[in-house]
VMD Tcl script that draws the C-alpha trace (Angstrom):
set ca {
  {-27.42 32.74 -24.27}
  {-26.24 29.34 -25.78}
  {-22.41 30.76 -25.55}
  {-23.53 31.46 -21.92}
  {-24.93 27.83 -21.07}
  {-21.39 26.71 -22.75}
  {-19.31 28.55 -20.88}
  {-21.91 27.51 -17.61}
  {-20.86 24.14 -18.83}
  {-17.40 24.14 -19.10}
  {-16.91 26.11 -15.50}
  {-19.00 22.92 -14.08}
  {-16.61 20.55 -15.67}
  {-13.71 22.63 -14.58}
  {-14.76 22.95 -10.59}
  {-15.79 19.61 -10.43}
  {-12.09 18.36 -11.87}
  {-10.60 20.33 -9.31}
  {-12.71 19.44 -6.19}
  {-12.43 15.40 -6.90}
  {-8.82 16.65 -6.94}
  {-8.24 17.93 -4.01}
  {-10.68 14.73 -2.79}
  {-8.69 12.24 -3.97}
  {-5.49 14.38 -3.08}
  {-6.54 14.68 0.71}
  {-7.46 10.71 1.30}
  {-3.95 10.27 -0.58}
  {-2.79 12.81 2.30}
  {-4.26 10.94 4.61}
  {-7.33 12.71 5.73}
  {-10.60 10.79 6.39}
  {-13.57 10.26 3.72}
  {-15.20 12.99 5.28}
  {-12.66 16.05 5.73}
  {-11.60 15.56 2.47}
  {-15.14 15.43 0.79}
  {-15.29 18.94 2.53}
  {-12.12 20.11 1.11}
  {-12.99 19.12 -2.13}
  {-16.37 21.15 -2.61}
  {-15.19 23.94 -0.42}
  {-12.57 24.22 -3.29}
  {-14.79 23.51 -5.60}
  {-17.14 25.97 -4.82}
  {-14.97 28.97 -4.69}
  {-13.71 27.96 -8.06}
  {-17.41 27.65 -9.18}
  {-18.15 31.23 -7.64}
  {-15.18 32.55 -9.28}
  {-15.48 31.16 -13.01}
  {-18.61 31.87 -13.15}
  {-19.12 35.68 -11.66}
  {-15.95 36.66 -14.52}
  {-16.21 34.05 -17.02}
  {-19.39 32.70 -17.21}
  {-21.23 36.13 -16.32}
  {-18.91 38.81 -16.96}
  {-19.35 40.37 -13.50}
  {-16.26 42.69 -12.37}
  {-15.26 44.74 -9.45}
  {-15.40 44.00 -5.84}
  {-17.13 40.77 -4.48}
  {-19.68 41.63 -2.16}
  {-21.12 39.68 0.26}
  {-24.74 39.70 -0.69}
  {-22.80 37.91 -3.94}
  {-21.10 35.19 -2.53}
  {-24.51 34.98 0.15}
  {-27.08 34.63 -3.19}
  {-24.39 32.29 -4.53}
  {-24.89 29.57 -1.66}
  {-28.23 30.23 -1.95}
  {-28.58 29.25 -5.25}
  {-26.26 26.50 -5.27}
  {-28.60 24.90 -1.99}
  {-31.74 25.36 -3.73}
  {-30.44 23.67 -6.95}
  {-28.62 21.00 -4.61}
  {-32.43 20.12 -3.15}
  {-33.96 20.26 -6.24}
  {-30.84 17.57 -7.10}
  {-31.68 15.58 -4.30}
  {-35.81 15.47 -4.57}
  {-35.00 14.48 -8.30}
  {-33.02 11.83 -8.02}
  {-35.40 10.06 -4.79}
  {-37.99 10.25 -7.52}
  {-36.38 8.78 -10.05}
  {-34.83 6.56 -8.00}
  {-38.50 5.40 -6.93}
  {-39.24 4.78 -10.54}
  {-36.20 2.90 -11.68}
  {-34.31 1.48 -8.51}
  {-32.18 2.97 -6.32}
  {-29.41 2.17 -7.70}
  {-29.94 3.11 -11.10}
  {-27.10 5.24 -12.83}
  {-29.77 6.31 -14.93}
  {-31.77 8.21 -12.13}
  {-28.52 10.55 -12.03}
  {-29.54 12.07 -15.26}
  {-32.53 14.18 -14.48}
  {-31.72 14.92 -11.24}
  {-28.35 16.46 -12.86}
  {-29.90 17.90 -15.55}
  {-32.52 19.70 -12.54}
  {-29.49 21.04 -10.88}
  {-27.90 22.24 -14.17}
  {-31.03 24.07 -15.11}
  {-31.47 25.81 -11.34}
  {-28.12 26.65 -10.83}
  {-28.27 28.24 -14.39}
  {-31.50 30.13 -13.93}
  {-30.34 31.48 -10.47}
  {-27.11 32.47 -11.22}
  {-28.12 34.25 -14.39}
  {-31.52 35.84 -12.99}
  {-30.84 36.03 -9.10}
  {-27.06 35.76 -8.22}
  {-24.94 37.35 -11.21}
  {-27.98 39.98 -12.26}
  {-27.14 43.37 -11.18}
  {-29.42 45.28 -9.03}
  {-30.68 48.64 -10.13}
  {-29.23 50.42 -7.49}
  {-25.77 48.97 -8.05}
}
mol new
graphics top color blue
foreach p $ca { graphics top sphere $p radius 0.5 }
foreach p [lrange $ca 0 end-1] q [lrange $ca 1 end] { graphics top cylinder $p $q radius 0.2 }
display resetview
């Protein structure tokens, strides 16, 4: 499991190189704040998806779309749980407090784990 949460790790680090990449590469292109925020976790997410179905959670074969569906899913929940986080820690130590980052980061780390391993990644009986 540790070797799992390492590998988990490392995929986040890797994703999240590669969407402020493509980020920083489309407002050098020219593209407004927005589109290129887009870009960047669109990317981002795919490479996410990817590392971590082979990689992280050593899930072959064919990608189904009930997959890449309980992928979103997971990633939205553990977004919110992100987002209700950091307002309350943000409430406790000022809103702009780089230190109110760390739970709610550590709260999507944790979701995102749990949901990939146990809801997104887990193999149904009937596959």
């Amino acid at each position: 499991m540790l070797a799992r949460l390492l590998r988990f790790g490392l995929t986040g680090l890797a994703n999240s190189a590669v969407g402020w990449a493509v980020i920083f590469g489309g407002l050098w292109a020219g593209l407004d704040g927005l589109t290129a925020n887009a870009a960047g976790y669109a990317v981002g997410l795919m490479l996410s998806f990817t590392l971590n179905r082979r990689f992280v959670f050593g899930v072959t074969g064919a990608v189904s779309a009930r997959e890449v569906t309980r992928f979103l899913t997971a990633f939205a929940l553990a977004y919110g749980v992100n987002v209700a986080v950091l307002l309350a820690a943000q409430s406790m130590l000022g809103a702009d407090s780089p230190l109110a980052q760390l739970p709610a980061i550590s709260a999507y780390i944790v979701i995102f784990f749990l949901l990939s391993q146990f809801f997104v990644f887990k193999p149904s009986t009937s596959e």
